[in-house]
C-alpha positions in Angstrom: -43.1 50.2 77.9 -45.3 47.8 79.9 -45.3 44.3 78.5 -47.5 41.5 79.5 -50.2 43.6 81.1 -53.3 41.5 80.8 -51.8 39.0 83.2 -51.8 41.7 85.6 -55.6 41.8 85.7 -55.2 45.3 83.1 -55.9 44.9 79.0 -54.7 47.2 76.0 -58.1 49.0 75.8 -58.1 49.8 79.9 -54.7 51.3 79.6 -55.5 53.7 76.9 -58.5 54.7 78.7 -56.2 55.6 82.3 -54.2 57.2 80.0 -56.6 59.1 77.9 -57.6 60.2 81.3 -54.9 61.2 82.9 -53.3 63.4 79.7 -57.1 65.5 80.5 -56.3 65.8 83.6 -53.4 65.0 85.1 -54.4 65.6 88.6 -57.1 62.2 88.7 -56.4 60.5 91.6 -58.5 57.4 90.3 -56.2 57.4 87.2 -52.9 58.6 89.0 -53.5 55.7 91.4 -54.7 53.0 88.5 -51.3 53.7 86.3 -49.1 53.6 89.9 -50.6 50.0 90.5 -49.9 48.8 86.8 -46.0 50.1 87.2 -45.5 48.9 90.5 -46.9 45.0 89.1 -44.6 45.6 86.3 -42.0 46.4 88.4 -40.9 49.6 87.1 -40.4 51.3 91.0 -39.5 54.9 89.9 -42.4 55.4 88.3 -45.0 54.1 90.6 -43.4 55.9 93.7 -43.7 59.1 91.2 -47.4 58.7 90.6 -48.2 57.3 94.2 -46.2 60.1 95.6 -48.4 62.4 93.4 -51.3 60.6 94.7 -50.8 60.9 98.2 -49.9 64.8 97.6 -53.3 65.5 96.0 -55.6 63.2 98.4 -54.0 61.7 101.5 -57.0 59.2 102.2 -57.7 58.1 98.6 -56.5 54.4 98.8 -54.7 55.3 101.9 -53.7 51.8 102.8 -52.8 50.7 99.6 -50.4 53.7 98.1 -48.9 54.2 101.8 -47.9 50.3 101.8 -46.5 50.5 98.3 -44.4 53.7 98.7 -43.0 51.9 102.4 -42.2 48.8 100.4 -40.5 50.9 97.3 -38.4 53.2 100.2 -37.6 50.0 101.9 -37.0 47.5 99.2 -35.9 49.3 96.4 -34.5 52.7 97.8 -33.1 51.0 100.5 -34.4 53.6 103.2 -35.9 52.5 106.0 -36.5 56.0 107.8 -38.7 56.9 104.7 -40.3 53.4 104.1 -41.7 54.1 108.1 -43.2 57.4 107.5 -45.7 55.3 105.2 -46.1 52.3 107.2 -47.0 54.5 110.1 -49.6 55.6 108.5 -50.7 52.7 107.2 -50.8 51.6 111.1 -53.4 54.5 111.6 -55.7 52.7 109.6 -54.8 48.9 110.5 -53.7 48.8 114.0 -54.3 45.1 113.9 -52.3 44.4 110.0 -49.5 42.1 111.4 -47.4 42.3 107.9 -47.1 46.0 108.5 -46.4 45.6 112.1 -43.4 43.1 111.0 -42.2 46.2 108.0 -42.3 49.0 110.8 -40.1 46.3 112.6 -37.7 45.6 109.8 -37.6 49.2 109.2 -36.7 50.0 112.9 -34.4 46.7 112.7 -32.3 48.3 109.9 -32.0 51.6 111.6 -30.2 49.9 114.4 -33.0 50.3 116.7 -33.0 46.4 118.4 -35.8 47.0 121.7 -38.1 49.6 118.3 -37.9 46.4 116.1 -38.5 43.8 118.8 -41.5 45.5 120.0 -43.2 45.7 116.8 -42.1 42.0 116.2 -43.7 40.7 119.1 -47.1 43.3 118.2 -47.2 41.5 115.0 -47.3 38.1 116.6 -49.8 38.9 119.1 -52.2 39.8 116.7 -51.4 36.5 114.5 -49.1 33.7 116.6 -49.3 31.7 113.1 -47.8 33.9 111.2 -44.3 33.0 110.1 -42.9 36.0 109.3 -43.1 37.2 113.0 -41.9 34.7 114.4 -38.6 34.7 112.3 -37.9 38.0 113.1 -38.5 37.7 116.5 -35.7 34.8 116.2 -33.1 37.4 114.1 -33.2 39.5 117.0 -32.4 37.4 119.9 -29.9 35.7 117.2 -28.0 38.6 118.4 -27.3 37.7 121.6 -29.6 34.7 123.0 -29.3 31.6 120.9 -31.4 29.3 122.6 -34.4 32.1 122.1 -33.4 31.9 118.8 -33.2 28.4 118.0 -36.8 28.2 120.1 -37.9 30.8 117.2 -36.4 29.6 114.2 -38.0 26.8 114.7 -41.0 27.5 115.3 -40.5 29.8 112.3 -39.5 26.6 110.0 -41.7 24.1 110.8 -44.4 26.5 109.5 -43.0 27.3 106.1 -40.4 24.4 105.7 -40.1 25.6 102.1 -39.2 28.8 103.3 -35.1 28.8 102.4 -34.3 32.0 104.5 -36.0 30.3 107.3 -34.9 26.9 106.6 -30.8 28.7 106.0 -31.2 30.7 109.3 -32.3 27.8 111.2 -30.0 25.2 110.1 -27.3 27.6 110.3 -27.3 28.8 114.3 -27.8 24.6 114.9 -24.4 24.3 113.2 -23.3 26.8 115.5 -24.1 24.9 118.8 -22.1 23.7 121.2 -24.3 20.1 121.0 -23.8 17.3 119.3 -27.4 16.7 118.5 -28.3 20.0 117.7 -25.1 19.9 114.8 -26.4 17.2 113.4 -29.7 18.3 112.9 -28.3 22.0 111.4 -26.1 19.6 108.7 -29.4 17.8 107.9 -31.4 20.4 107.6 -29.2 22.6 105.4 -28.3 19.4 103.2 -32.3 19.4 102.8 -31.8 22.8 101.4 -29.4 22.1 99.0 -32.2 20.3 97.3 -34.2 23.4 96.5 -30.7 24.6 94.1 -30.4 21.2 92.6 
């Protein structure tokens, strides 16, 4: 069942009309695509990679961006698999060669799949289209957390004092700080993850 959907911008009467629609004819894109929307909001993930999936099947380049985007982030998020999850975002490329978010997912994708220099790359693409975008920027620093910490602390940073809500980024910074060899920088890590203990208290 799908609960609460009026808060998803969908009421009772424009749910029975998708549905009305698609029992005619199951092959509407418009409705296929409508219900996929409405079950990926309510997060039930099987079904809207099923009807998205059909969508795609039946008209590549109806809401391209959009469906492609959702299946990537159901194959990566959900199904854990990041080789499918980059077939979609790939394609979502096509038609946004300048969408830094997706540049950041291809990374992730190719980050996951062990493929450091494929991930970096698309990091770095994502922050040359957008240097204020956080996201970027902290995944630049994951990678060179691998084996350049003062890159990564330079990152990290840069990463947290954009989004110093941001407890992964505020965690990941604090944490390779603690993890120095200087005084100073210690110090700092303990203050900063002590700061985040206040977001669980």
């Amino acid at each position: 069942s799908i609960d609460n959907i009026s808060s998803f911008g969908f009421n009772e009467d424009e749910i029975k009309n998708l549905l009305q629609i698609y029992k005619k004819n199951k092959n509407s894109v418009e409705a296929l695509y409508s219900l996929g929307l409405i079950n990926f909001k309510v997060k039930n993930y099987k079904k809207a990679k099923e009807l998205f999936l059909k969508v795609y099947e039946l008209d590549g380049k109806y809401q391209k961006d959009n469906v492609c985007s959702s299946l990537g982030d159901i194959y990566l998020l959900v199904d854990k698999n990041p080789q499918e999850a980059l077939k979609y975002f790939n394609e979502c490329l096509k038609e946004e060669k300048d969408n830094e978010l997706i540049q950041v997912k291809i990374g992730v994708c190719y980050e996951l799949m062990n493929q450091t220099e494929e991930a970096l790359a698309h990091y770095k693409n994502s922050y040359e289209l957008n240097n204020e975008f956080p996201a970027s920027i902290f995944h630049i620093g994951s990678i060179y957390d691998k084996n350049n910490r003062e890159d990564a602390i330079k990152w990290f940073e840069m990463a947290y004092e954009k989004e110093k809500e941001n407890v992964e980024y505020l965690r990941k910074y604090g944490d390779i700080l603690v993890r120095s060899k200087h005084k100073d920088q210690i110090q700092k890590g303990i203050l900063i993850l002590e700061k985040g203990l206040e977001f669980f208290t």
